[in-house]
Structure formats: structure tokens, C-alpha cells
N, C-alpha and C positions, 0 to 999 in steps of 0.2 A: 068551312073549309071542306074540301071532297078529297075522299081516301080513293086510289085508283090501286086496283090489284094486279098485281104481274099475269099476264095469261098464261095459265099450263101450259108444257113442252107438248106438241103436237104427237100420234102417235105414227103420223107418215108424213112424207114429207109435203112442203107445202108447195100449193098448185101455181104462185105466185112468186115471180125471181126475187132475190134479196142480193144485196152487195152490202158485205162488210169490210171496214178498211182499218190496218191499226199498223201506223208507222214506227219505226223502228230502231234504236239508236244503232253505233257501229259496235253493239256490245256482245260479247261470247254468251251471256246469258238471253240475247234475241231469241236462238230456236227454243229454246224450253217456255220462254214466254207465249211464241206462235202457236205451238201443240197443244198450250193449257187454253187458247182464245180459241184455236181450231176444236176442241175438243166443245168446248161448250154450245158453239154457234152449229155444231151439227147435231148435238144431243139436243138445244131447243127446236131447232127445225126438222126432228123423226129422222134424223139419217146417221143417225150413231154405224149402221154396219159398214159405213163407208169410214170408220173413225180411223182405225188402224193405219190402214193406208196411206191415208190422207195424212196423217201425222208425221210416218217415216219419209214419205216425199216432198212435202210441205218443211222438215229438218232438213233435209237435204242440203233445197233451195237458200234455206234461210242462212245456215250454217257458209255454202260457197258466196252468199251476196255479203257476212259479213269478213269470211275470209279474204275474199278477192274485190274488196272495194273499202275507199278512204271515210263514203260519209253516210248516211242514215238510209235507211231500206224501206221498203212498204210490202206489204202483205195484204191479199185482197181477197177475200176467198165469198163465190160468188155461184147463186143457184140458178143455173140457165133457162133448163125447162126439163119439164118432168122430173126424173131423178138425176139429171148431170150435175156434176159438181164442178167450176173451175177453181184453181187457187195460184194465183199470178204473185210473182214477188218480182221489186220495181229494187235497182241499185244503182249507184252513182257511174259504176264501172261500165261504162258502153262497150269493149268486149265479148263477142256473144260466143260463149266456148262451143266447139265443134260437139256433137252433130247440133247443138242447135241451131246455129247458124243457116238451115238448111231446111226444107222443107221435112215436115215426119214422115217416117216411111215406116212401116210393121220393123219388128224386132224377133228375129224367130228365137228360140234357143238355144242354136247350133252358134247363130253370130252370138248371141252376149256372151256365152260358154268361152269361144273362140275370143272376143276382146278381151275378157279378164286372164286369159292364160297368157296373151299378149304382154302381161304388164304382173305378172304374176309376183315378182320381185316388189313394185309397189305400195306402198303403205297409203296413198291413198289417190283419187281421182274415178272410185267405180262410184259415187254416188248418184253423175247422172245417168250411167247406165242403170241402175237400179231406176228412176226414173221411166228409165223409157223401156225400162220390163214392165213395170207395174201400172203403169196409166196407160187409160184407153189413147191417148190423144196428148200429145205434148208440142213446146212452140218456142218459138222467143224470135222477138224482132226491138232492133235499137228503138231511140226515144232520142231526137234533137232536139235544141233548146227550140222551146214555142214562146207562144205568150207568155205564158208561165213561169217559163223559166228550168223546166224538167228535162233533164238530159239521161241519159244512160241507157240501161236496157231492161229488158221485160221477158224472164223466163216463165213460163205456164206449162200446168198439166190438168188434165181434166179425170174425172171418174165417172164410172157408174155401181150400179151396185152388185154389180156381175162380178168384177175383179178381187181378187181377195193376196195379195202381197204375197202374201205367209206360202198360199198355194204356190204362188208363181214360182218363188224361188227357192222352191222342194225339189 
């Protein structure tokens, strides 16, 4: 019988895309699941400085696909090229909430300032803004039934390791 050893966590990130996928029940303990799966699969791949981020935006997502949809979610979190990060969460509710619905366009600080005073009263709905402060690059487009069978929608955000949350929203 052959004993195979796990390979050490790399100490940067790797030159080679990877896609990991871990589906999701419609359950409140989903997002704490995501961030503990998102947390490990960038600490083995050398990109732990992008942990942070990727964590509170990646809860976000995961948090409104099981708030605002009936049946199980996916979560894809995927290394493009070079240092990009994407991490897509897939839900049954085809819905695509504003602005995502929309092509990305920059975010300066005067608008997200200016939308969160808009709503100031609010207990909650700034999650995708916090989103589209902290990611380079964000998206979403429906998903009709195919072969398969997959309907709904597809919110994404991408990183690099430039962005730092913590910063942004000082």
C-alpha cells in the first residue's frame, strides 16, 4: 500500500487557475461555513492577504442568497490568473438586486457615502454596497433553466491583492 503526503501550503500564490465549489443548504449557518472553506483554500494557495476581504464579501453574498432565496446555493471561489481571486455565489432566486443587474461601474466615496445616508434609517441592505467598495470588479447575470436544469442568478466579485476592506472603509 502507498502512503501519499498532503503538499505544503505554497508560500505565493499559484501560477495555475484552480476552481473550488461547495454547495450550500438554505441554512443561516451557510456564511460561517463559506469563510471557514474560503479561509483555508486561500491559505493553501499563498494568498491568505487577500483573506479578510474575501471573507466579509464572500458573507455578504452568502448571507443575501440564503436570506432572499427558497432552496440551496453554491459558492465557487476561483483563481483566474496571476493574483486575481473570483468568488461567485449561484441561488435559486433569479432576481438580480440593483446595481447588480447592471454593468460595474467604479464606486467613488462620495457615492457610497451619499447611498448609505440615503437609507440611513435602515437596519439593513448596505451589504452590496460594501461589496462594490471593496472589490476590484463585481457582476451578476441570471442563469435559465439549461440542460441541467440550473436556474437563478449569479452574483460575483473579484480581488486582487491591492485592496485591503479594512482600508477602504476608514
Amino acid at each position: 500500500m502507498a502512503t501519499v503526503s498532503p503538499q505544503a501550503p505554497t508560500s505565493g500564490p499559484s501560477e495555475n487557475p484552480w476552481t473550488y465549489s461547495l454547495r450550500l443548504p438554505n441554512d443561516p449557518r451557510a456564511a460561517r461555513i463559506s469563510r471557514a472553506t474560503l479561509r483555508a483554500v486561500l491559505s493553501s494557495h499563498g494568498m491568505a492577504e487577500l483573506t479578510d476581504t474575501a471573507e466579509l464579501l464572500t458573507c455578504e453574498l452568502v448571507t443575501n442568497a440564503v436570506r432572499h432565496s427558497d432552496g440551496p446555493a453554491q459558492l465557487r471561489i476561483r483563481h483566474l490568473c496571476e493574483n486575481r481571486l473570483r468568488v461567485s455565489i449561484w441561488d435559486t432566486n433569479p432576481t438580480i438586486p440593483a446595481p447588480f443587474d447592471a454593468p460595474p461601474r467604479p464606486l467613488d466615496r462620495f457615492t457610497a457615502l451619499t447611498e448609505a445616508a440615503a437609507n440611513l434609517d435602515a437596519t439593513s441592505g448596505r451589504g452590496l454596497l460594501i461589496v462594490r467598495l471593496c472589490a476590484d470588479n463585481w457582476g451578476g447575470y441570471p442563469l435559465a433553466d439549461d440542460l441541467f436544469g440550473i436556474s437563478g442568478k449569479l452574483l460575483w466579485f473579484e480581488l486582487t491583492p491591492q485592496q485591503n476592506a479594512y482600508e477602504i472603509a476608514a
